[in-house]
C-alpha positions, 0 to 999 in steps of 0.5 A: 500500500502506498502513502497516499492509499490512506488519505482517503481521496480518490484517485483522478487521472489526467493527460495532457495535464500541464498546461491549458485546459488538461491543467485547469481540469487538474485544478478542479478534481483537486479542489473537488477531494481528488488525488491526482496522476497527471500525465504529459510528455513536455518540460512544463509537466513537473512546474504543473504537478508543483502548482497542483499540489498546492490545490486543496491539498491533494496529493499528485504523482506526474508521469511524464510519457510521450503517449503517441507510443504505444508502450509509452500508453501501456506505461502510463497504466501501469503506473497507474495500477501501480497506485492501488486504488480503483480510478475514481475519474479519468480526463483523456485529454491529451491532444495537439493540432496542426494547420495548414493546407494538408497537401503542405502539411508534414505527414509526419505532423499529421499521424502524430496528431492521429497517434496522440488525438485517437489512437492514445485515447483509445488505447489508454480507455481499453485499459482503464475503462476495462478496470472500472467496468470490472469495478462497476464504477467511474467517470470518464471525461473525453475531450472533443471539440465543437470542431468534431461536427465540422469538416475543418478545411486547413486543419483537415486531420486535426478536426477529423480526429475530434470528430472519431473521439466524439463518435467514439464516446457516444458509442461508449456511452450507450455500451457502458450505460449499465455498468456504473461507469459514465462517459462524458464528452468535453466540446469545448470551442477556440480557448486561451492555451498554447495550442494555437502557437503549437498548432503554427495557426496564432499569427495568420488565421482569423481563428488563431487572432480571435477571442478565446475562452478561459481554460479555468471556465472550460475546465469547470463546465467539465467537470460539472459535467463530469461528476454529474454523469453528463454525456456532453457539454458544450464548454466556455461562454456564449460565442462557442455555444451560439458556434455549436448551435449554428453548426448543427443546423448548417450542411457539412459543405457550409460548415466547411467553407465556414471552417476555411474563413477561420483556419486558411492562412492569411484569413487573420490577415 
């Protein structure tokens, strides 16, 4: 047994975690009674984990592991294991973009998004939602996007692999709904974290220059709704919920020509 066996706190899970909304998500478990295991594969991982222990006292152990490796993925598990207590909560979050036009884009940079957007999340759910179904209980939390229901000219694979995580925790939800174990879909829209600079879209395009949402409201609104067994939420203030709203009732032609205003190069221009 370890140490942090006897505090009595659950036991939450987070990739992606230091920094942007993985880190906010974070914040919010701890202040809610949550142990925390945080994961990610850069620098910014161990002054993430500091910051978080000094939330509502919880006790975080971080691993850092590149999670677009497989063993990496299997790794992360096993240290979680490791914890010996039953994973209360999971946040599978860790994400990145890229955009672009796909015919200039690196394929290297675009199967890395497909390794760590879809394949990790789903590798890392087989493990350890296979565990809590055997435990009849849990709460996964999936971070989508309100791009999952656009076609995302200029961010063709990034938009595409949010769209194959939004399907794939719908399916989830309806296989798991007897078992005691909840998923939640995280939909939240353009937020204020490193992804635009990473994603090479914050100086030139219209989505990259526009105003974003708070990482701390996004990550509030989802763990409301992860607590509270919501299959989804849409997360962050007016402008993404009135951009989710319209995108339903637009064609997918539309929606992508939209999606082309955004995201082409220059449009910030």
């Amino acid at each position: 047994m370890t140490d942090h066996d006897t505090t009595g706190r659950p036991l939450a899970v987070v990739t992606g975690a230091s920094s942007g909304i993985g880190l906010e998500l974070g914040k919010e478990l701890a202040r809610r009674g949550f142990d925390l295991l945080v994961a990610a594969e850069d620098d910014e991982l161990g002054p993430a984990a500091e910051e978080l222990r000094s939330v509502g006292d919880a006790h975080v152990e971080a691993v850092r592991v590149d999670l677009r490796r497989h063993e990496e993925v299997d790794r992360l598990h096993a240290a979680i294991r490791a914890d010996g207590r039953p994973v209360a909560a999971i946040a599978l979050n860790a994400g990145r973009g890229q955009g672009g036009a796909f015919v200039d884009t690196d394929i290297e940079d675009e199967q890395s998004i497909i390794d760590l957007n879809v394949t990790s999340t789903v590798r890392l759910a087989k493990l350890v939602v296979k565990d809590m179904v055997a435990a009849g209980d849990g709460k996964v939390l999936i971070t989508s996007s309100i791009a999952s229901a656009m076609p995302g000219a200029f961010q063709a694979v990034y938009n595409a692999s949010k769209s194959f995580v939004q399907s794939f925790a719908e399916a989830l939800q309806e296989e798991l709904k007897d078992t005691g174990v909840t998923v939640t879909s995280l939909m939240p829209g353009p937020t204020e974290t490193e992804f635009f600079d990473r994603a090479e879209m914050s100086e030139d395009t219209r989505m990259g220059q526009s105003s974003k949402d708070d990482p701390a409201t996004v990550a509030r609104q989802g763990v409301d709704a992860l607590l509270g067994g919501d299959a989804r939420v849409v997360a962050g203030g007016v402008k993404t919920k009135v951009q989710e709203a319209v995108s339903k009732v637009l064609p997918d032609r539309a929606k992508a020509v939209m999606h082309r205003g955004m995201a082409e190069p220059g449009s910030g221009e």
